[in-house]
N, C-alpha and C positions, 0 to 999 in steps of 0.2 A: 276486744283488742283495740288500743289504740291507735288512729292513725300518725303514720308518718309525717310530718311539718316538712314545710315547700317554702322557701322564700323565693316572691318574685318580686323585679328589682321595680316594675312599675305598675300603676293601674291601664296603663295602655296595651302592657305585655301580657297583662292578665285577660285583660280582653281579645286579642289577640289568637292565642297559643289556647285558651279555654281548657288548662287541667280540669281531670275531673274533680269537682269539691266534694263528691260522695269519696273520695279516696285519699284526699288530702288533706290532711290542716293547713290553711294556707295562710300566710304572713304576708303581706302586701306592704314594701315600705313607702308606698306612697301616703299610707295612711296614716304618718307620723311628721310630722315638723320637723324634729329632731331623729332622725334619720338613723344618726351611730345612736342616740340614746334609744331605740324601739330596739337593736341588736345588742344593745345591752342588756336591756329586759329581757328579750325575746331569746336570746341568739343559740344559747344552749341547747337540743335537743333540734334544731333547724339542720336537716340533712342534706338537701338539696337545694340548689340558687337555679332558677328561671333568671335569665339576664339577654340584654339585647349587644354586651361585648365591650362598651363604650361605657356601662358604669365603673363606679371606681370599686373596686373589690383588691385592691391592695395588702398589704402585709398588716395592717393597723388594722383594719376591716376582718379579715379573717380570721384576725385574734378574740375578737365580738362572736365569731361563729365557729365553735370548739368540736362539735360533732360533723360536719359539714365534711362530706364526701364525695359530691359531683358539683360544679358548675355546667350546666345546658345553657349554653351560648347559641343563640336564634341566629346568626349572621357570620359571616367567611372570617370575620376579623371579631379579636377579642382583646384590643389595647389597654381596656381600663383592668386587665386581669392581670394579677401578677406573678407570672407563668411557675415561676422559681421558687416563692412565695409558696404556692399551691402543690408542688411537686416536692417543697420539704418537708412539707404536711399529710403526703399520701392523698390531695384531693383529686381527681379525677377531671380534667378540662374537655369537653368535648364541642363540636362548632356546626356549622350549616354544611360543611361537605363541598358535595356538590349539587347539593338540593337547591343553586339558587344561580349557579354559576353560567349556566347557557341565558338566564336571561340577562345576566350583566355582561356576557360577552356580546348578544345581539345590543347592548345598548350603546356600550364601545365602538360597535361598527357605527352603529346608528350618529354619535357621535362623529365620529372621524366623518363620514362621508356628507352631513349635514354643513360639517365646514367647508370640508375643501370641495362641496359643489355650491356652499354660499347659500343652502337651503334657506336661512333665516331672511339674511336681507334680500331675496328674489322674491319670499313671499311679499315682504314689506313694500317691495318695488312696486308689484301688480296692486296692491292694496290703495299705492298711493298714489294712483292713475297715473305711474310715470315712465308706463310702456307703450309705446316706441321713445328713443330708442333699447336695444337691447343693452344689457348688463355688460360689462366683461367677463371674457369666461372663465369659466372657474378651472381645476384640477384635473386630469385624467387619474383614477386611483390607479391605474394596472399600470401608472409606471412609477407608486410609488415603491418607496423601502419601507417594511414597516419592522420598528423593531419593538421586542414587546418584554418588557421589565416582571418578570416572573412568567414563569409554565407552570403553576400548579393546573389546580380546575381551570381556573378563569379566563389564566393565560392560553393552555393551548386549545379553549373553546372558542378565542377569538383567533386563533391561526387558522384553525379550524374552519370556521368564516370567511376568513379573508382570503386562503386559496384559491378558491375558484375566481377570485377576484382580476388574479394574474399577477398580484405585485409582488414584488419580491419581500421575504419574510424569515427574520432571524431575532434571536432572542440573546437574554441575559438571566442569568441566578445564580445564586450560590452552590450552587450543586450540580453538575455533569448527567444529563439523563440520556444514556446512549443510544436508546429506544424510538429517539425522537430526531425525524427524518430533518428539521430544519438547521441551518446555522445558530451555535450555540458562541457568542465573545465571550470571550474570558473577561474581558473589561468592559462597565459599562458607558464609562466614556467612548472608548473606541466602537461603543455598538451605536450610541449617540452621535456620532460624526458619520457612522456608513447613514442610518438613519435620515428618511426625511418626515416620516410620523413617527413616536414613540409613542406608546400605547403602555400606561402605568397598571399594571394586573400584581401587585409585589404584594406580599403577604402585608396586612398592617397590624404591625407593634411595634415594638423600641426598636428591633433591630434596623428595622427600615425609616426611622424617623430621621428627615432630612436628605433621604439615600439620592434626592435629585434635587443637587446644589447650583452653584453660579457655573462649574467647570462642565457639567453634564448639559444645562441650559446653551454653554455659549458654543460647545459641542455640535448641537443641534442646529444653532445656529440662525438667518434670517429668514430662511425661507421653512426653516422646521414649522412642525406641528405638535403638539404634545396633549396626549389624551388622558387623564387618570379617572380610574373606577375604583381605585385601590381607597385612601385615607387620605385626608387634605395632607398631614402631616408629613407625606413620603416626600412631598415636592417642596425644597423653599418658597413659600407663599410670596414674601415680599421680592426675593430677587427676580421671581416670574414675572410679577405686576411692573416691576424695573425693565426687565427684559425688552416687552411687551409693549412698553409705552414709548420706551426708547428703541425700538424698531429693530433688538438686537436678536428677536424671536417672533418666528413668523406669526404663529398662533397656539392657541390652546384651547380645547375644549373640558370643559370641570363635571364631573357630575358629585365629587366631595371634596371640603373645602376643612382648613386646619382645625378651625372653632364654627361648628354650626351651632342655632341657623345662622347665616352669614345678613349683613345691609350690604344689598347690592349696590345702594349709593356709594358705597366703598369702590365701587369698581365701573365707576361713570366711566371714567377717562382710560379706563385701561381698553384701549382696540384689538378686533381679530381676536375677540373671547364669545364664544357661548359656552352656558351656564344652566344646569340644573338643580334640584333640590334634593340629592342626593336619593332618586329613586331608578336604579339602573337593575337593582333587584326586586325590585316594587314590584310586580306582579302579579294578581292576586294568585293564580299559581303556584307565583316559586312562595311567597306569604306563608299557605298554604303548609304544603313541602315543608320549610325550615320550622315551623312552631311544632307539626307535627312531631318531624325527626328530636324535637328538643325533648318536647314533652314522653314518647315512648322512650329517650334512653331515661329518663328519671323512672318511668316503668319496671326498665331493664335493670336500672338499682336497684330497686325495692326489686324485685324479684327473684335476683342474684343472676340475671344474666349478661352474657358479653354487651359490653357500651360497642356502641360507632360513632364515626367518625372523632377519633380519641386525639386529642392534641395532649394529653399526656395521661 
């Protein structure tokens, strides 16, 4: 009997995620140049896509792959997929869950409180023999507001967190979840203005691309803080870096940015920024966790059983 064909979208993912190759034929499109022309050859008889969410798998794309039945998406967000696309075709979307979500909300916190107690430049201060005297002080969290842009997993793992904190915590989404003991704004500007942290947890795809513009930003205002774990793409990148520079926004801390990997030299002059390299679920852990949960729902195809965590 022959095996079933696997396409995974890198040699990194492959590494990774480690299907078994006793079970799969496996198509690796890093191993072609020509990328659409290897799913042109190939693409016929290819059932299932390993993807890390962020390749392009669009409507051109899955015209290349005609038998194709599942996408396993390794991470929370799956922007390069095109959801509609995939759902007129009967293919199967499934994503990380919440296999990855407590550690991107522990890095959220870790974020937020890095700033507003100045973690960075304090270290930099004692580094650079230039204590005595002391710093000025930084923030009390427990008296901040924090408001937090999506409650799925990620969002209310970070409420979740930051309660015992003491601060006060209210959220925004598209959707009313009655279940859930905190303040839900109907608008996210006006959660923006109660707001003195926002914390970016919003699903990332098109529907969220740009969802935090110049009126959400100046909302928040000079003394704001703004945190995103979500997609560079949910926040206007340049009016931030405007904001920011022109003292219209107190701070921001990034752990993803519009277009990675990013030149940090891009962001010499912008102040009251730390910056990560997008590893807020990096964990080996949660790693771990999401390749796993990818790789067994491609199992659970070939097997004929129920998928999880089904984005459509």
């Amino acid at each position: 009997m022959s095996k079933p064909t696997l396409l995974v979208m890198s040699r990194g993912l492959l590494e990774m995620a480690r299907p078994p190759q006793d079970d799969y034929e496996i198509v690796c499109l890093d191993d072609a140049e020509d990328r659409d022309g290897l799913l042109r050859a190939r693409g016929s008889g290819i059932r299932a896509v390993l993807c890390m969410g962020a390749e392009r798998l669009d409507a051109a794309r899955l015209d290349l792959l005609p038998d194709l039945e599942l996408i396993a998406v390794t991470a929370a967000g799956y922007a390069g997929v095109d959801v509609e696309a995939a759902r007129a075709r009967g293919i199967a979307v499934t994503n990380a869950g919440n296999n990855n979500a407590g550690d991107v909300a522990d890095f959220a916190v870790a974020l937020m409180l890095a700033h507003r107690r100045d973690l960075i430049a304090n270290d930099r201060y004692v580094r650079e023999d230039r204590w005595p005297p002391r710093r000025p002080p930084g923030r009390s969290i427990a008296r901040d507001r924090v408001g937090i842009v999506g409650l799925g997993y990620i969002g209310l793992a970070v409420a979740e967190r930051l309660a015992p904190f003491g601060c006060a915590i209210a959220w925004w989404g598209p959707r009313a979840k009655p279940d859930v003991a905190w303040r839900r704004f109907a608008d996210l500007k006006a959660l923006a203005a109660w707001a003195s942290v926002l914390i970016v947890a919003a699903r990332g795809d098109d529907t969220s691309r740009g969802l935090i513009g110049e009126d959400v930003l100046a909302a928040l205002g000079s003394d704001g803080l703004i945190v995103n774990v979500s997609r560079g793409f949910v926040i206007d990148e340049p009016a931030m870096m405007a904001a920011l520079r022109e003292g219209r926004l107190g701070g921001a801390a990034l752990d993803v940015f519009d277009h990675e990997p990013i030149s940090g030299s891009r962001y010499a002059d912008v102040p009251n920024l730390i910056m990560a390299p997008h590893v807020a679920g990096g964990t080996q852990d949660a790693i771990d966790a999401v390749m796993a949960a990818a790789v067994d729902n491609i199992r659970r195809l070939f097997a004929g059983e129920p998928l999880l965590n089904r984005v459509i």
